[in-house]
N, C-alpha and C positions, 0 to 999 in steps of 0.2 A: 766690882767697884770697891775701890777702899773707902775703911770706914772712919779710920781716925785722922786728923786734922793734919798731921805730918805724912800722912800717907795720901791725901789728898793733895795738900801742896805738891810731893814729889810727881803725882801725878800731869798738875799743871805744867810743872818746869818741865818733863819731859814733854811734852806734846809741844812745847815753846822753841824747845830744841831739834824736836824731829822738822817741825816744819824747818827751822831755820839751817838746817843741816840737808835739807834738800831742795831748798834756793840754792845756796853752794854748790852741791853736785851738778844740778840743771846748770847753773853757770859756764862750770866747768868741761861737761860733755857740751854745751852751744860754743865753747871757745875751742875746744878739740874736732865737732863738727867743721867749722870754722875755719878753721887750719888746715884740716883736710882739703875742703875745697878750691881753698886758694890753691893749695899746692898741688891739687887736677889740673887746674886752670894756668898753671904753670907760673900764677903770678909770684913776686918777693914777700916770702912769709916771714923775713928779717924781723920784721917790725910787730910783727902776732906773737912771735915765740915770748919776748921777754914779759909780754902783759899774761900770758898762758902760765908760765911759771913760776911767776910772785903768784899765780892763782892759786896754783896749784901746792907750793908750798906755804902759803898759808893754813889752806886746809888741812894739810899736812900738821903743821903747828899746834892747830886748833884741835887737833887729834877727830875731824870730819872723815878724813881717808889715812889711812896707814902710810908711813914716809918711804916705806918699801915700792907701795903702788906710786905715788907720785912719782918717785924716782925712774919705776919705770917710765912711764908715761911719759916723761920726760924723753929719755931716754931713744925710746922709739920714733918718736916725733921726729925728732934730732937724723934718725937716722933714716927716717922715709926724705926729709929734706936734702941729703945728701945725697941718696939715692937717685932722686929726682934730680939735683943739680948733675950727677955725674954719669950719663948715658952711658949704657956698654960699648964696648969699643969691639 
C-alpha cells in the first residue's frame, strides 16, 4: 500500500481508470459479439459497423486499446462482411 499522499492519490486515479477502461472494452467486445451475430444470421450489418468504429477509434484515441488493434479489428470485420455478402461461386 502506498504510503505518501501523492502516492495514494495515483493510486486512486488508477483504480478510476481501470474500472473505466473496462466499461470500454466490455462495450466494445458486446458490439463485435454483436456484429457477429447479425452477420450469422445473415441480417444488414450496414448500420452496426459505423457505431462499432467510432467505438472503437475512440478507444483508440483515448489510448484504452492500441490504434494497431482497432485497425485491425476493423479491418477484419470488414472482411468477414464481405465474405458473407459474397458466396463462393
Amino acid at each position: 500500500m502506498a504510503h505518501c499522499k501523492q502516492a495514494l492519490k495515483r493510486n486512486r486515479q488508477a483504480i478510476k481508470k481501470r474500472l473505466h477502461n473496462r466499461v470500454i472494452k466490455s462495450e466494445i467486445k458486446t458490439g463485435i459479439r454483436k456484429y457477429r451475430e447479425s452477420l450469422a444470421k445473415g441480417e444488414d450489418v450496414a448500420k452496426l459497423m459505423p457505431a462499432l468504429e467510432s467505438r472503437l477509434d475512440r478507444a483508440a484515441k483515448s489510448k484504452v486499446i492500441p490504434t494497431g488493434r482497432a485497425n485491425r479489428i476493423k479491418a477484419r470485420l470488414r472482411k468477414a462482411a464481405v465474405r458473407v455478402a459474397k458466396p463462393k461461386a
